[in-house]
C-alpha positions as CSV (number, residue, x, y, z in Angstrom):
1,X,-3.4,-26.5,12.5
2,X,-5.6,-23.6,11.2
3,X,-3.8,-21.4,8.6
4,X,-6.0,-18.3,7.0
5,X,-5.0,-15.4,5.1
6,X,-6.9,-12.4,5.5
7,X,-6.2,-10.3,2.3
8,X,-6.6,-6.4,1.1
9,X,-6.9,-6.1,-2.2
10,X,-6.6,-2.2,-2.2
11,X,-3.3,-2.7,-0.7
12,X,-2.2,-6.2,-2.2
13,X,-1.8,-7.3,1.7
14,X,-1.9,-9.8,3.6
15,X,-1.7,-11.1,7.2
16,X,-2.6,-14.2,8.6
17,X,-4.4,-16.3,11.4
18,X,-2.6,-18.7,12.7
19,X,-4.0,-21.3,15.2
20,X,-3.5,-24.4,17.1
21,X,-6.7,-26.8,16.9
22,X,-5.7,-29.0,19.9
23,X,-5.4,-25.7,22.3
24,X,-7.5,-23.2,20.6
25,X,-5.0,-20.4,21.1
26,X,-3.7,-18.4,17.8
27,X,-1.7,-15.3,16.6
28,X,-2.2,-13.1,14.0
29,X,1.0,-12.5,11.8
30,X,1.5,-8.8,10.3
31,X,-1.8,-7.3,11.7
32,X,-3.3,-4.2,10.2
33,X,-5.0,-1.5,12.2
34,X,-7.8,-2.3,12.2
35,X,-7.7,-5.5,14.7
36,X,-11.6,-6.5,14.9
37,X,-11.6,-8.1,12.2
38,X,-9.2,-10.5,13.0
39,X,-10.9,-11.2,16.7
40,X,-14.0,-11.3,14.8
41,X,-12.3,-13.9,12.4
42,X,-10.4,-16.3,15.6
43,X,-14.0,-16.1,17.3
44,X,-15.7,-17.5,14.1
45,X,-12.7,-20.1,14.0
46,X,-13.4,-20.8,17.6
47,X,-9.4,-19.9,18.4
48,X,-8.3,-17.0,21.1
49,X,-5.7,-15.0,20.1
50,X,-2.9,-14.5,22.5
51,X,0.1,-13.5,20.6
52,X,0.9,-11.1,17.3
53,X,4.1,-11.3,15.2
54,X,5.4,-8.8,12.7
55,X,8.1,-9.3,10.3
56,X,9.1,-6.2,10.0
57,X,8.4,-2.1,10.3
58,X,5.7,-1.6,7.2
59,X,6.1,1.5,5.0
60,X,2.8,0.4,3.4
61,X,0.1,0.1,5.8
62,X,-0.9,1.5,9.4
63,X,0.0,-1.4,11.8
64,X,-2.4,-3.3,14.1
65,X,0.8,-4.4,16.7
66,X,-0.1,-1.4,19.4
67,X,-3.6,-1.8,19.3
68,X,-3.4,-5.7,20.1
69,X,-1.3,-4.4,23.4
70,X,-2.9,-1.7,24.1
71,X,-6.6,-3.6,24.6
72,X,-6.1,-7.1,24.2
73,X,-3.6,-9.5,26.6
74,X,-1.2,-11.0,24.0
75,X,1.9,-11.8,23.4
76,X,3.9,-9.3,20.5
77,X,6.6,-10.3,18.8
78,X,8.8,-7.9,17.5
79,X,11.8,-7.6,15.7
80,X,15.2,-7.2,17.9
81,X,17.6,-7.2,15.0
82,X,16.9,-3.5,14.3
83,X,16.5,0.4,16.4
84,X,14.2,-0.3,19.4
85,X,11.0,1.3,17.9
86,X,9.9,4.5,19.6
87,X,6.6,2.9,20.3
88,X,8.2,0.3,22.5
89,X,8.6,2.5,25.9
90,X,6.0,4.7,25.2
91,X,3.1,2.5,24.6
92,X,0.5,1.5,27.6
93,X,0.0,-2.6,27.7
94,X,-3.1,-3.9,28.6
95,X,-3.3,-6.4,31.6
96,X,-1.1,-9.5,30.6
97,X,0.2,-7.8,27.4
98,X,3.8,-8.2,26.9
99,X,6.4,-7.3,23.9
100,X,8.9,-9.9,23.3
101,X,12.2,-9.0,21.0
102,X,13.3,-11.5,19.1
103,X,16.8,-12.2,17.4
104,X,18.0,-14.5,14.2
105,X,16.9,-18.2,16.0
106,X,14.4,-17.5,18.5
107,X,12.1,-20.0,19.0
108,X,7.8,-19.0,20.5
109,X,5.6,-21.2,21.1
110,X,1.3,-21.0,20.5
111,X,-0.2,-23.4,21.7
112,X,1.5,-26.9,20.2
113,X,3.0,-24.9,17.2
114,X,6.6,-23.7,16.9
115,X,7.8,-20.9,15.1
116,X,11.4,-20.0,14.5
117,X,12.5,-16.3,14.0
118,X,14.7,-16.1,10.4
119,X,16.8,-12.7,10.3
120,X,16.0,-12.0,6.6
121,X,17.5,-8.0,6.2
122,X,17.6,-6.8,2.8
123,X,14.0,-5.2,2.1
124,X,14.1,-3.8,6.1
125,X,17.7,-4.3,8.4
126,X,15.6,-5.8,10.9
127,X,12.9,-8.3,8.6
128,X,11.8,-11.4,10.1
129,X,10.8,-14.7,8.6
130,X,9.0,-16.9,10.6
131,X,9.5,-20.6,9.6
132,X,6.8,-23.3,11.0
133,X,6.9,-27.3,10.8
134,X,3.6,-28.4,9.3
135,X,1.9,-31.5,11.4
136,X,4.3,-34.7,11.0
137,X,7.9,-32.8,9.5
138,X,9.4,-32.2,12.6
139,X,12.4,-34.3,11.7
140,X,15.3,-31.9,10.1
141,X,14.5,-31.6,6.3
142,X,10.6,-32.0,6.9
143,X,8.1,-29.7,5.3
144,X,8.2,-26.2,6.7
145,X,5.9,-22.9,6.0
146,X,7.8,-19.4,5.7
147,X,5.9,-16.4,6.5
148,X,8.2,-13.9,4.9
149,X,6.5,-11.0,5.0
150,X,8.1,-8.7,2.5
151,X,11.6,-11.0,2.0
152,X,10.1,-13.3,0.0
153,X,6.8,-12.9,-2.4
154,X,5.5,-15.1,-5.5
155,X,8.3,-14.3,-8.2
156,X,9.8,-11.4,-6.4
157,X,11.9,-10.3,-3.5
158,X,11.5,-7.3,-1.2
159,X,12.7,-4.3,-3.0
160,X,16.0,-3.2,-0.8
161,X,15.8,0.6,-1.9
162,X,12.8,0.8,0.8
163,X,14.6,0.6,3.6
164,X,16.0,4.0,3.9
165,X,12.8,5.0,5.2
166,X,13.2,3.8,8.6
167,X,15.3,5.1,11.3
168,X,19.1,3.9,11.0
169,X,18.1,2.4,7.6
170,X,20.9,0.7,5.6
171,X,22.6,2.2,1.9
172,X,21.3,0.7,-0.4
173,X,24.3,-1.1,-1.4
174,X,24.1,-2.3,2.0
175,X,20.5,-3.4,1.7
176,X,21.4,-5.6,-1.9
177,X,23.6,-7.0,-0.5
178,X,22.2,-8.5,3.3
179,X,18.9,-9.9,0.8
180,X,21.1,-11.6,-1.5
181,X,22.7,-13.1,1.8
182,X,19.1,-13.5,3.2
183,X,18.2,-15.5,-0.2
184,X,21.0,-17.9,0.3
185,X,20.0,-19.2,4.1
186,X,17.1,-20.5,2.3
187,X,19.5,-22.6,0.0
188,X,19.5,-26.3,2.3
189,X,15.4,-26.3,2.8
190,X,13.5,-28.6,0.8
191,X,11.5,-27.7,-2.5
192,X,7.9,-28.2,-0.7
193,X,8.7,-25.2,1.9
194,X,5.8,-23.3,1.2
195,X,6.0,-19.8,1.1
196,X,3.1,-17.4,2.8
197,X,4.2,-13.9,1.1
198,X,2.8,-10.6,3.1
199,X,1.9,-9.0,-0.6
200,X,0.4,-10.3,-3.7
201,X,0.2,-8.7,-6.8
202,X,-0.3,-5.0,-6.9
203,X,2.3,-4.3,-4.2
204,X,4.8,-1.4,-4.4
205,X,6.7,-3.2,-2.4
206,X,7.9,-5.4,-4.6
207,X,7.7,-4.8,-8.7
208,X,7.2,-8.0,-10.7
209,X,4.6,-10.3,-7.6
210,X,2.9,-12.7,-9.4
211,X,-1.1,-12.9,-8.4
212,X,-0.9,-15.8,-6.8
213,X,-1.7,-16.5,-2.9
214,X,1.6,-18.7,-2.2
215,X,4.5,-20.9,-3.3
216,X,7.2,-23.2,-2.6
217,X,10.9,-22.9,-2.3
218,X,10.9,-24.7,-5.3
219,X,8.6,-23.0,-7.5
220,X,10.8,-19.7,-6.7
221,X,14.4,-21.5,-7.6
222,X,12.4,-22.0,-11.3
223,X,10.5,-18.6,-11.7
224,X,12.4,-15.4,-9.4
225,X,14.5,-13.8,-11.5
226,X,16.2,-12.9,-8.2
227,X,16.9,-16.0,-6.8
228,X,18.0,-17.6,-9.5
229,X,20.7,-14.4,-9.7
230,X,22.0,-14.6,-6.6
231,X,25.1,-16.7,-6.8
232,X,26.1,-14.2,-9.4
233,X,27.1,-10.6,-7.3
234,X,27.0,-8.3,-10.3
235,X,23.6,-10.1,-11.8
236,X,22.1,-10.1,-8.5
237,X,22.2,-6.0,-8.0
238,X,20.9,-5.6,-11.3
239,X,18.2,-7.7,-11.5
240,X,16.8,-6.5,-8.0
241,X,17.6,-2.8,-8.9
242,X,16.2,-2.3,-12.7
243,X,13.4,-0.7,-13.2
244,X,12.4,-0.1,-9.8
245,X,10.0,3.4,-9.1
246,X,10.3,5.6,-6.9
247,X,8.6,5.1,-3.8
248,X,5.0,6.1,-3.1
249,X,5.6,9.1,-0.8
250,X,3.3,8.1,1.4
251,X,5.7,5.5,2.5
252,X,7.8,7.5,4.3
253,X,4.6,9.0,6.3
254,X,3.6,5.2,7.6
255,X,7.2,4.2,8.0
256,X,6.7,7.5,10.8
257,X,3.3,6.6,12.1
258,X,4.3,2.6,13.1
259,X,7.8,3.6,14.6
260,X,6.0,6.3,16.7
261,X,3.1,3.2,17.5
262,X,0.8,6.4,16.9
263,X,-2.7,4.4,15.8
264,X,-3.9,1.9,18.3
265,X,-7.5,1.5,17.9
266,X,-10.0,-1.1,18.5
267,X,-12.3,-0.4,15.6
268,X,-12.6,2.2,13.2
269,X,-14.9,4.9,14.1
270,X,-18.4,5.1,12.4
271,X,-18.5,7.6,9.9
272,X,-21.5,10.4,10.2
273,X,-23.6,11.2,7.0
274,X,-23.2,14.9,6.9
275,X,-26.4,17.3,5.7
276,X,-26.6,19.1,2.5
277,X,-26.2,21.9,3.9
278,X,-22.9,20.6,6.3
279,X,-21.4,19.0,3.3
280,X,-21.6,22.3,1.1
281,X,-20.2,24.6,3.8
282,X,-17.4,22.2,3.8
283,X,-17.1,22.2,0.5
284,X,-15.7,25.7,0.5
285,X,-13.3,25.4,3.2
286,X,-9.5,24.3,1.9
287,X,-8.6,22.3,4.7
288,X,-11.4,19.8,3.6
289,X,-10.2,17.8,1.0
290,X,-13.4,15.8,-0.6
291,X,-12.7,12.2,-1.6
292,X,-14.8,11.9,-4.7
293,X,-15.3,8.1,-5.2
294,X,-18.5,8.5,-7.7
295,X,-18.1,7.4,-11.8
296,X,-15.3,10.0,-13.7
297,X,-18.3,11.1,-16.0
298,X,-20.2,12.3,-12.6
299,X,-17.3,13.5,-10.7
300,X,-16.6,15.5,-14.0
301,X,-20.6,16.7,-14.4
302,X,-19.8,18.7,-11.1
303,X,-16.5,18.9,-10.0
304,X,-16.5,20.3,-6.4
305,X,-13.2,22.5,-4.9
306,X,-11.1,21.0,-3.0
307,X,-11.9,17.3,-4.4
308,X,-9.9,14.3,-5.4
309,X,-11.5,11.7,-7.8
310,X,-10.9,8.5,-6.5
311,X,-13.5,5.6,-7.3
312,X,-13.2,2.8,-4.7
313,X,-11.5,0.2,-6.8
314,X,-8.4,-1.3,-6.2
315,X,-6.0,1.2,-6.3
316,X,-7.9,3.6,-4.1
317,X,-6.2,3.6,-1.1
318,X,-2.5,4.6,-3.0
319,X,-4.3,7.1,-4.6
320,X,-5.6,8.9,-1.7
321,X,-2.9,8.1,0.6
322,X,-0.5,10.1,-2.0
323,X,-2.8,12.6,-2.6
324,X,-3.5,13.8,0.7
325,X,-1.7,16.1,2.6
326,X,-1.2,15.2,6.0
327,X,-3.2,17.4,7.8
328,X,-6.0,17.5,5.5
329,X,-9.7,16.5,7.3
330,X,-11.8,14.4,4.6
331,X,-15.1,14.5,3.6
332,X,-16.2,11.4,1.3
333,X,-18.7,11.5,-1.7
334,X,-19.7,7.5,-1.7
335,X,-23.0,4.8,-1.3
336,X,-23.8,4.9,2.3
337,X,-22.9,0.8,2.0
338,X,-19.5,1.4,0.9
339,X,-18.1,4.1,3.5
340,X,-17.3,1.4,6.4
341,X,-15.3,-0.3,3.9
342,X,-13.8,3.0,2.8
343,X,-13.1,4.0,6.2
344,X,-11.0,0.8,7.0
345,X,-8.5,1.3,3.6
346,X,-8.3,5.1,4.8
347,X,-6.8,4.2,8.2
348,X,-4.8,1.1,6.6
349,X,-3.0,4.2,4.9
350,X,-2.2,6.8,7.4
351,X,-5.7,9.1,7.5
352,X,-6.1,9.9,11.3
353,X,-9.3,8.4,12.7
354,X,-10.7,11.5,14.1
355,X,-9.9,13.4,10.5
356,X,-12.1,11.7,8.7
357,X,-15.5,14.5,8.9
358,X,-18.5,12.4,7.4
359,X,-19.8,11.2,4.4
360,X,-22.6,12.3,2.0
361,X,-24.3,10.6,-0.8
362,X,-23.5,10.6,-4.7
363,X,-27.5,11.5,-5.2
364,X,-27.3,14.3,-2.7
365,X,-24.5,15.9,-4.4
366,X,-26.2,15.9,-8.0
367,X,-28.8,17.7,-6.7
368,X,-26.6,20.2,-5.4
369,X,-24.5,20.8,-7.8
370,X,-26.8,23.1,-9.3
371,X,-26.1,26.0,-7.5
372,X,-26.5,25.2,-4.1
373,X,-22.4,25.8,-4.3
374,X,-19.3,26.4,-6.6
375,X,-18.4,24.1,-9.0
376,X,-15.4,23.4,-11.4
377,X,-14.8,21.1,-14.2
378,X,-11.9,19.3,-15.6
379,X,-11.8,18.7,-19.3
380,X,-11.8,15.3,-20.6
381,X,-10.5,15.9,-24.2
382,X,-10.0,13.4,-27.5
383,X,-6.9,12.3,-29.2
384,X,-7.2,14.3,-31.8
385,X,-7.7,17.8,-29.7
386,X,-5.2,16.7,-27.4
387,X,-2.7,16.5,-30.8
388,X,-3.3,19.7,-32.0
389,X,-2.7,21.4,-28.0
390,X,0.9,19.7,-28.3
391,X,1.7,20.3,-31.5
392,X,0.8,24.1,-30.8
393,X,3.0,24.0,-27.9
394,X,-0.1,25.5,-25.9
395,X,-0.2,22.5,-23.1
396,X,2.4,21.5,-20.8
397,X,2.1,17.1,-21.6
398,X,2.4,14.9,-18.2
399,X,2.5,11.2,-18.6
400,X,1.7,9.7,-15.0
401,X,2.2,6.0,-16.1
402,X,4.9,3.9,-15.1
403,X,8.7,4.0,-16.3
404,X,8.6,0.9,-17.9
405,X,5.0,2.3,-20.1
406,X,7.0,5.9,-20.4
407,X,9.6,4.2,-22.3
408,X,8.4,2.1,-24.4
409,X,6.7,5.5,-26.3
410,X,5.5,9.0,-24.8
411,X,4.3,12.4,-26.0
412,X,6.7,14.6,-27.3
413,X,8.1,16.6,-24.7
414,X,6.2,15.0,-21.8
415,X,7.3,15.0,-18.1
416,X,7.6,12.0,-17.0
417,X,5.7,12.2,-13.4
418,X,4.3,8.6,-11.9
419,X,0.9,9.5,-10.9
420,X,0.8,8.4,-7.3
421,X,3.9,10.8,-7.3
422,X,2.5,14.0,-8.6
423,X,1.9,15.9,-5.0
424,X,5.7,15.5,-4.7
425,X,6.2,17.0,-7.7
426,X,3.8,19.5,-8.9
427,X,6.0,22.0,-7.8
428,X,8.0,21.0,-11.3
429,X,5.2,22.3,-13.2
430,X,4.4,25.7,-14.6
431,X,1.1,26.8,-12.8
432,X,1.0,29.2,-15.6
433,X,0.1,27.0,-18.4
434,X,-2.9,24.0,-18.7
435,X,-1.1,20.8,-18.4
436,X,-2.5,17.7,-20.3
437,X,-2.6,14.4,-18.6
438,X,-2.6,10.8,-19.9
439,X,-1.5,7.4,-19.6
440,X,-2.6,4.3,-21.3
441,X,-6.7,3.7,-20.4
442,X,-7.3,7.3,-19.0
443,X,-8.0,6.2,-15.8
444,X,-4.6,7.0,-13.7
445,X,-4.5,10.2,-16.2
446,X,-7.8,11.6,-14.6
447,X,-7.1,11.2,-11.2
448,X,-3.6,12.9,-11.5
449,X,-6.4,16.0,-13.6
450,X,-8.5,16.2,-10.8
451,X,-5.4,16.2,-8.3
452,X,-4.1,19.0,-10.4
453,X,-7.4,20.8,-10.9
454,X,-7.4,20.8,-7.1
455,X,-4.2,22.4,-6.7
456,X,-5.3,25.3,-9.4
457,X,-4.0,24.3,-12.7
458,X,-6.3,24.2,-15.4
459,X,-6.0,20.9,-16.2
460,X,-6.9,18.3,-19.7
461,X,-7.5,14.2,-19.1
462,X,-6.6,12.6,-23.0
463,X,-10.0,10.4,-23.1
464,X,-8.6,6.6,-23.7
465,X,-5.0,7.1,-22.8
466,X,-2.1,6.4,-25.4
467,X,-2.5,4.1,-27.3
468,X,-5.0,5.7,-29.4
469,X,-3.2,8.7,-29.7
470,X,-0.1,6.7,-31.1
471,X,-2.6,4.4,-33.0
472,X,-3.7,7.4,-34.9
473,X,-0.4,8.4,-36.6
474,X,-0.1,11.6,-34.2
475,X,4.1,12.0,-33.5
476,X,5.6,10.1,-30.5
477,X,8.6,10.0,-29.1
478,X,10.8,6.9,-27.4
């Protein structure tokens, strides 16, 4: 048997290969969009694939499901335990491509491997685990693998409040209460069931994942708060419940895009490196937005209009993905090396292929930035400047970190706004008045400045975040 995870760190994500040595045939499990790199991956594995499975409808990431049907002949199976997916009559099959629904104890075959469909609702009504005998346990309480998708992660469960994205989603009380009955089918397998999560640490789809690549049934009966809970109702809904975020609001925009099946491409395009003179004419258009991925200290040296600062690290593709309007067309700022990569965690989070515009190089823009075009700076500001603005009542104060962060100490007066949340809700703030940003390193805290500075507040970034404001004696409030 060939088992290999294929992981996204920008998006904590993973699918997996799947294969069967003795036949060479092999499906992908929870494909992302862009599908060549997992034919590229079964070639160099020296599998075929002929079938793709998906656990469930993802909120987080652009699926790869239509693009297997629509140019390769395989086998996709699907959910039948929730709504029939727009896609589903809509979308045109390539020769000897086929969509098979599957219901709670389903069996599908890939060559000489066996998978059995699990209905696990409580993250999505209609989530899927797929349960696998590993080579020599197909007697009853043999060894099994569970690819849970987003059930069932490394010291977490799939948070239930995401499920009201989708169409005919459950309450939430509704939601609670199918994954604590979802937990408890898992109560008769053995302790060595090993557990092949769809997210890893990182994931807003889940909120305490430990950063590990898989468990076992019985690690999670010692270490998940949540299954440990479940045998107690009123511990169970708390547990799963407290101190869950809101969700990213791009979520509700992918939940859209892969019920509609409206991305099914082969490869991602090649982006084109756009002149000096094309980028800067861009530049002072609003419906470009310009993706800014160079060092804060440069993207603050010459700040261009209409620009988001957004290094490529890990959390870029959250960043831009919640940042972005949905029509925007996107020019990038990045090393000619790094755009294909760039490209890829773009689509993974809803940008439309044919809106991305071009690219231009970080050295091309310093020179420029001179006057060649306008320019605009954000102020990155000290501790001690960013006390006396407060104090003088003179800034409106913005912490973008997380709730747990927020209260464990804050500014005086702050609004509490989640950074990855601050398109949503910048409408709360008075465009009247500068508004000073932080969090704990600075680094969240200037992205949510240069999203503001965008949108035409005059925005401050508190250098170092807040721990050396609070360290310094300056007032705080819990």
């Amino acid at each position: 048997m060939l088992v290999r995870r294929i992981y996204d760190a920008h998006l904590a994500q993973a699918s997996y290969l799947v294969g069967c040595r003795l036949t060479g045939e092999a499906i992908v499990i929870d494909p992302a969009c862009d599908i060549d790199r997992y034919v590229a991956l079964a070639a160099e594995e020296k599998v075929r694939i002929v079938a793709v499975a998906e656990t469930h409808v993802h909120a987080d990431f652009v699926s790869g499901i239509c693009g297997f049907i629509r140019h390769h002949p395989v086998r996709a199976y699907v959910s039948a335990e929730g709504p029939d997916p727009a896609w589903m009559t809509a979308a045109p099959l390539a020769a000897g491509a086929e969509v098979i629904r599957l219901h709670a104890g389903d069996r599908f075959r890939v060559g000489k491997l066996e998978f059995l469909a699990r209905h696990t609702p409580g993250h999505t009504r209609e989530s899927l685990t797929f349960e696998l005998p590993v080579k020599g346990a197909q007697a009853e309480h043999g060894t099994r693998l569970l690819f849970s998708g987003d059930f069932l992660f490394a010291g977490d469960v799939g948070r239930p409040d995401l499920g009201v994205f989708a169409t005919e989603g459950m309450s939430l009380r509704e939601s609670v209460d199918k994954l604590r009955a979802s937990l408890e089918q898992l109560d008769d397998m053995p302790a060595d069931t090993q557990v092949l999560p769809g997210h890893g640490a990182g994931s807003e789809c889940g909120k305490s994942i430990c950063n590990i690549p898989a468990t076992t049934l019985g690690i999670e009966r010692v270490i998940n708060r949540a299954v440990r809970s479940k045998a107690d109702e009123g511990r169970f809904h708390q547990t799963v419940l407290a101190g869950n975020t809101a969700p990213p609001p791009y979520f509700a925009r992918v939940k859209k895009l892969n019920e509609s099946g409206a991305r099914a491409m082969t490869e991602p395009p090649a982006a084109r490196q756009l002149s000096p003179a094309e980028f800067a004419e861009r530049c002072e258009r609003p419906e470009f937005t310009v993706i800014d991925t160079r060092p804060w200290n440069d993207y603050l040296d010459s700040r261009l209009p209409y620009s988001i600062s957004a290094p490529f690290e890990r959390s870029f593709g959250p960043t831009v993905a919640n940042y972005l309007e949905e029509d925007d067309r996107v020019v990038l700022i990045a090393d000619a090396a790094t755009v294909p990569d760039i490209v890829r965690v773009l689509l993974r989070v809803g940008v439309a292929p044919d809106a991305i515009e071009g690219f231009i190089e970080p050295r091309a823009v310093s020179a420029l930035a001179t006057g060649s075009f306008a320019t605009a700076g954000v102020d990155d500001i000290a501790p001690w400047r960013a006390q006396e603005l407060v104090e003088r009542g003179e800034v409106t104060v913005v912490d973008v970190r997380t709730c747990s962060e927020f209260a464990e100490g804050h500014l005086p007066g702050a609004h509490h706004i989640p950074y990855t949340h601050l398109r949503a809700r910048s409408g709360e703030l008075d465009r009247t008045r500068p508004v000073l940003c932080y969090c704990r390193s600075g680094n969240r805290s200037a992205r949510a400045a240069a999203f503001l500075a965008r949108s035409g507040f005059t925005a401050f970034n508190m250098r170092g975040g807040y721990w050396p404001y609070a360290g310094r004696g300056f007032r705080v409030e819990l």
